[in-house]
C-alpha positions, 0 to 999 in steps of 0.5 A: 121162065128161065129167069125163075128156073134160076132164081130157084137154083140160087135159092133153093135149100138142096142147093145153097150148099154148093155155092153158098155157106149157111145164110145165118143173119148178122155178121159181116156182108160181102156182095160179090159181083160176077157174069155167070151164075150159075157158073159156065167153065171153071175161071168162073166157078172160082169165086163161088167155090171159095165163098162156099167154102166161107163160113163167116160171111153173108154173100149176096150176088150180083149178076152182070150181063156177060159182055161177050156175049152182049157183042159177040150175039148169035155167034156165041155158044148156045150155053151162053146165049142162054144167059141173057134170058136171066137178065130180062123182065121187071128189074124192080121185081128181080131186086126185089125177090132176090133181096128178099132171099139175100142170094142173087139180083140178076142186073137188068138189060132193058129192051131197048139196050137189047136192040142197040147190041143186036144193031152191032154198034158195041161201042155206043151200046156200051156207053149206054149199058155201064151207067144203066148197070151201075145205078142198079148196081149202087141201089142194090149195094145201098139196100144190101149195105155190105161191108165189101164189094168183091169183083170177081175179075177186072172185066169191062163190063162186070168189073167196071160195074163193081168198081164204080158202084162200090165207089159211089156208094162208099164200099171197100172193093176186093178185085180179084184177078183169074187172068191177065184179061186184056192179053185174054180178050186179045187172044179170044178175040184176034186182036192187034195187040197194039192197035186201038181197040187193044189199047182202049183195053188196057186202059180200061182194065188198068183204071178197074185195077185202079180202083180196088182197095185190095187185090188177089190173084191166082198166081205170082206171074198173074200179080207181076202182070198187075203191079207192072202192066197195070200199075196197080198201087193196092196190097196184092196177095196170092190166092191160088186156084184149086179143086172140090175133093168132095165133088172130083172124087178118086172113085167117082165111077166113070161114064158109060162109055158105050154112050159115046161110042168109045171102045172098051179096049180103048185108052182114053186122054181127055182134053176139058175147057175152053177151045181157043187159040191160047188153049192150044186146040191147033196142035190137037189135030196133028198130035192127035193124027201121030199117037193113033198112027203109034197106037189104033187103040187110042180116043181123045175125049175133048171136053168144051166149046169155044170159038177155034171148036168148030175149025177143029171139028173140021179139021179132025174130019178132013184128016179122018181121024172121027174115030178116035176123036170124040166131042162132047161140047160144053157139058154141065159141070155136075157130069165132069167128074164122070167124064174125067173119070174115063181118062187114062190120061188128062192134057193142057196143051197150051202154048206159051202167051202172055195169056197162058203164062200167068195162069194155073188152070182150075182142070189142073187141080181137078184132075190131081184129085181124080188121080190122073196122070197130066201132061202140060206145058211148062208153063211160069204160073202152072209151076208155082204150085206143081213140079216134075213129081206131079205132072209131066212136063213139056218144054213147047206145045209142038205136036211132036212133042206132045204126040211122044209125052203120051205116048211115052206115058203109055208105055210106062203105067208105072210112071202113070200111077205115081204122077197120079199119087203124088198129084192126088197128095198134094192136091188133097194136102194143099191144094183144095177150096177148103183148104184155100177159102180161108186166105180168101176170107182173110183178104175180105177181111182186111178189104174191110179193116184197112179202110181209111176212118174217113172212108169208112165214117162214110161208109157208115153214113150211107149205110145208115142212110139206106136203113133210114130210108 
């Protein structure tokens, strides 16, 4: 049921514009490689909207059970546990509906892979699961015959998987890189940054690195990251993130607010995305507790799950500040602009890790389109494509500090409005996926181009091998 239910999402007319371009036949080919889809948060929703935003390529996906959740079981949000579903049933017969439709092949997780995650032993688990995905992976890329793999990010299981079927089937891959995502899963996770599992990581992530024919990545720090800590030898480019304008329109009217019981008299500061360590979801209790204690008429709109969400719902409770704090959990992506659309002012609280260092946050971009003023954490990679015109800057991430950024900005509306404009300006002039799409289908196309002969002779040949077939 829910694996239909999708498959008419990816597939059905109404929607193929949201994240595919038109499906005209001949041209170049791309299969793209990724855990969710639809996309769940916004380092997810990336690759699908630039490739919706690429005219010249046919895409064809490739859905890789998430691992987080493969691990992680029961204890993940409902949201995701869901995703699994997508991932069962006859994996001849999804290759076969989705190839039919060239849209989307959700990988299958047979049962008895499904029980081995569920006894707890990942590391057995996932020694069975890789080889499993990777020779569906290798028959969907010889069926599919595409010009390039693109993997949506350097993850474990999805990445690997990309990389190694690319390999074995003789295709260029285009690794793309969202995060430093050793450093996240550490992060996520609790790690000992230095202890086994964390090494195991690293070398996991430096041999997908490894494999790519070519590289991009969301910012300049991200890169740095890639060449030095992974010691990737392949060309690396610079792709930012950036927004829908279309979709995180200025005018988009707001939610009701009387829906979720906040004042009408009420300033509003929103908080969207993931709640965890790195997010910045500690400091929210104290800073939340010092600007209500300066202005009564304040609600703090947190928009996202996460592993630290359930600590700082308690946390808000046990200072009793329920008041002015209002949770709506994971939403549905076509309710955010709406729900931005009430804020009087947006946040990104993070503090500063290796983590949060390298990245510019999908949420920025969002929030310049809807003409919000922002306050975030000066951070290396957020200042590659803002400065002190768009966004107020902090130096740290210490309540005190951010409790007087917003209370400062407050007090000052006129410093709000032209953060706002001069955010939503840039943001439309340079900064949306229209505008980025076209780089990002420039570096598939010299994926593709700078293939050595004999590679690309091979290529061809297994191309040709799966047409005779």
């Amino acid at each position: 049921m829910l694996l239909g239910a999708i498959e008419n999402v990816a597939a059905s007319p109404s929607r193929r514009g949201r994240y595919f371009p038109s499906r005209a036949r001949g041209g170049s080919r791309a299969l793209i490689f990724a855990e969710y889809f639809p996309p769940y948060m916004g380092s997810d929703r990336r690759l699908f909207d630039l490739i919706s935003n690429i005219d010249e390529w046919q895409v064809d996906v490739a859905v890789v059970p998430p691992l987080r959740v493969l691990i992680c079981g029961e204890g993940t949000e409902e949201a995701l546990r869901l995703r699994l579903e997508y991932h069962s049933g006859s994996a001849a017969n999804v290759a076969e509906r989705c190839l039919d439709d060239r849209e989307v092949c959700y990988l299958k997780l047979t049962a008895s892979l499904r029980r081995l995650w569920s006894f707890g032993c990942s590391p057995l688990a996932y020694a069975c699961t890789v080889p499993n995905l990777v020779m569906q992976a290798v028959k969907l890329i010889r069926r599919s015959k595409p010009d390039v793999v693109v993997a949506g990010h350097p993850s474990y299981l999805c990445g690997l998987v990309a990389v190694l079927s690319a390999r074995i089937a003789g295709v260029p891959v285009l690794l793309d890189y969202p995060d430093a995502w050793t450093p996240l899963a550490i992060e996520t996770a609790g790690l000992r940054p230095l202890g086994l599992t964390a090494r195991i990581l690293y070398a996991l992530e430096a041999f997908i690195a490894g494999q790519a024919d070519r590289i991009t990545s969301i910012t300049a720090e991200l890169a740095d990251y890639v060449r030095n800590t992974m010691k990737a030898e392949a060309p690396i480019t610079i792709v930012g993130n950036g927004g829908d304008e279309r979709t995180f329109a200025w005018d988009t009217p707001a939610a009701d607010r009387m829906a979720f019981n906040i004042p009408s008299d009420h300033t509003v500061v929103v908080y969207s995305g993931r709640l965890e360590c790195w997010s910045g979801a500690a400091a929210l209790v104290e800073a939340v507790k010092l600007v209500v204690r300066r202005r009564q008429k304040t609600t703090f709109l947190i928009i996202g799950d996460g592993n630290a969400a359930q600590a700082l719902r308690q946390a808000i409770r046990a200072e009793e500040l329920e008041a002015h704090v209002v949770f709506l959990g994971y939403r549905p992506f076509a309710e955010m602009p709406s729900l931005i659309a009430l804020a009087d002012l947006a946040i990104i609280p993070f503090p500063r890790t290796p983590t949060t260092n390298v990245c510019a946050p999908i949420k920025l971009y969002e929030y310049m389109l809807m003409k919000k003023a922002i306050i975030t954490t000066e951070l290396r990679g957020i200042r590659e494509s803002v400065s002190e015109d768009h966004v107020h800057f902090i130096a740290d991430l210490e309540p005190q500090t951010l409790a007087g950024a917003i209370l400062e900005l407050f007090e000052n509306a006129d410093r709000r409005k032209d953060l706002a404009n001069r955010a939503y300006e840039l943001a439309t002039a340079r900064l949306t996926w229209r505008s980025i799409a076209m780089q990002f289908s420039g570096e598939m196309r010299r994926t593709v181009d700078a293939l050595p002969a004999s590679r690309r002779e091979r290529a061809a040949a297994v191309r040709l091998h799966a047409t005779v077939k």
